[in-house]
C-alpha positions as CSV (number, residue, x, y, z in Angstrom):
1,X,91.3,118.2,107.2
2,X,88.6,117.8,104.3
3,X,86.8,114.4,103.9
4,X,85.8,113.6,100.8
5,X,83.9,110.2,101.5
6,X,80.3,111.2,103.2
7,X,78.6,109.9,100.2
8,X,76.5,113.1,99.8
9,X,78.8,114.8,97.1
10,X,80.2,117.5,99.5
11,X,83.4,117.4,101.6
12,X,83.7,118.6,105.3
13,X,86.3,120.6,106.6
14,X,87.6,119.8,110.1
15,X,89.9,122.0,112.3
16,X,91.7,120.2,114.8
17,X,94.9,118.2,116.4
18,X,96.8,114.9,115.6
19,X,96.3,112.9,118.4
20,X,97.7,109.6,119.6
21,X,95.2,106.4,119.1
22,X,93.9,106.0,122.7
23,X,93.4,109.5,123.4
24,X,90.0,110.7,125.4
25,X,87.9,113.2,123.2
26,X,86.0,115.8,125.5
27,X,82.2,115.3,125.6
28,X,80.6,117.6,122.9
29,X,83.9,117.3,120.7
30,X,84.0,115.0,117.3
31,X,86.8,113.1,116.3
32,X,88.3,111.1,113.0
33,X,89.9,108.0,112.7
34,X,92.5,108.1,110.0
35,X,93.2,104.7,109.1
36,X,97.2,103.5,108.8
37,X,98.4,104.9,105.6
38,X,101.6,106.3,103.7
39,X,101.5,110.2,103.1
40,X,103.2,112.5,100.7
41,X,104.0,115.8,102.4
42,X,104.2,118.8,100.6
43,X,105.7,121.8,101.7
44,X,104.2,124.6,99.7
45,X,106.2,127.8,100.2
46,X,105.4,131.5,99.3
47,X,104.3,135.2,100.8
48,X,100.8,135.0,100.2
49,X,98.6,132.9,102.0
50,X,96.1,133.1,100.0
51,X,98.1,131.8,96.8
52,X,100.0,129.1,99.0
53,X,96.7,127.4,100.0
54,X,94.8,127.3,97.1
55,X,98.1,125.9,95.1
56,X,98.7,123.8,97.4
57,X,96.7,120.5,96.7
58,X,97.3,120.8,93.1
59,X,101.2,121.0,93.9
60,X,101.6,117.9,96.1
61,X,99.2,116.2,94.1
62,X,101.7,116.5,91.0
63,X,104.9,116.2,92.9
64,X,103.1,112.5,94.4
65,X,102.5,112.0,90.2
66,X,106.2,112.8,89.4
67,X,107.4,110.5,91.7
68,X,105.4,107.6,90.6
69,X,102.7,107.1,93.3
70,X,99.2,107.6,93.0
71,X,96.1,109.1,94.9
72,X,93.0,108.1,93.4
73,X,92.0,106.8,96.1
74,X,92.2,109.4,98.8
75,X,89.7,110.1,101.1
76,X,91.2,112.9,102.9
77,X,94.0,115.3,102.8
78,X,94.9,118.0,105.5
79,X,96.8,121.6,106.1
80,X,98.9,121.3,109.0
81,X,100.1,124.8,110.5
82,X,103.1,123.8,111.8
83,X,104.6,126.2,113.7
84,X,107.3,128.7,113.5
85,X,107.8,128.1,109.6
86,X,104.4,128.7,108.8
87,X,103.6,131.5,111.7
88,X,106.2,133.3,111.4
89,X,107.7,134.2,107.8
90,X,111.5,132.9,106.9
91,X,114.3,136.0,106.4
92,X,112.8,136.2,102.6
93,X,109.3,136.6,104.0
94,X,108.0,133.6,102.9
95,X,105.6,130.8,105.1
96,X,105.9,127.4,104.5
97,X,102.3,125.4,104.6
98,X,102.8,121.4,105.1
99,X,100.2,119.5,103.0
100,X,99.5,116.0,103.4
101,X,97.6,113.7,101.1
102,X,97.8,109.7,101.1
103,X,99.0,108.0,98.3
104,X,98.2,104.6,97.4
105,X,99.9,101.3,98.3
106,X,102.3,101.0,95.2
């Protein structure tokens, strides 16, 4: 997950797991509250990871354009890894990344 609001003019990158509200975080561990929000969820597919993460962002950002919402206001957006159809390549060898960014209330 990168966080774009920590006022300094750099964005953090977090590795870690959706969790229920309520959960216990483990001493020495961090954790984010995301706020209640409406996503866009873009499944970016090809065969090399390098391409499908740095296109990415810029994809879902413009599919969330072409469908009339916005996301100026984002604070965050996240990779999530979701398992088999991004660990283990489809017939045609491709992995399929889920990005998510929040779009604004319309």
């Amino acid at each position: 997950m990168t966080d774009w609001d920590k006022g300094d003019g750099d964005f953090s990158y977090i590795v870690g797991m959706l969790m229920k509200d309520g959960v216990s975080v483990p001493e020495g561990y961090y954790y984010k509250d995301i706020e209640e929000t409406d996503v866009a969820i873009g499944w970016i597919k090809g065969r090399d990871t390098a391409d499908v993460h740095s296109s990415a962002h810029p994809l879902t950002e413009e599919a969330i354009k072409e469908n009339g919402y916005k996301c100026d206001k984002m604070k965050w957006c996240m990779e999530l890894y979701n398992c088999p159809r991004y660990s283990t390549p489809h017939e045609n060898g491709d992995i399929t990344l889920d990005y998510y960014i929040p779009i604004n209330d319309n």
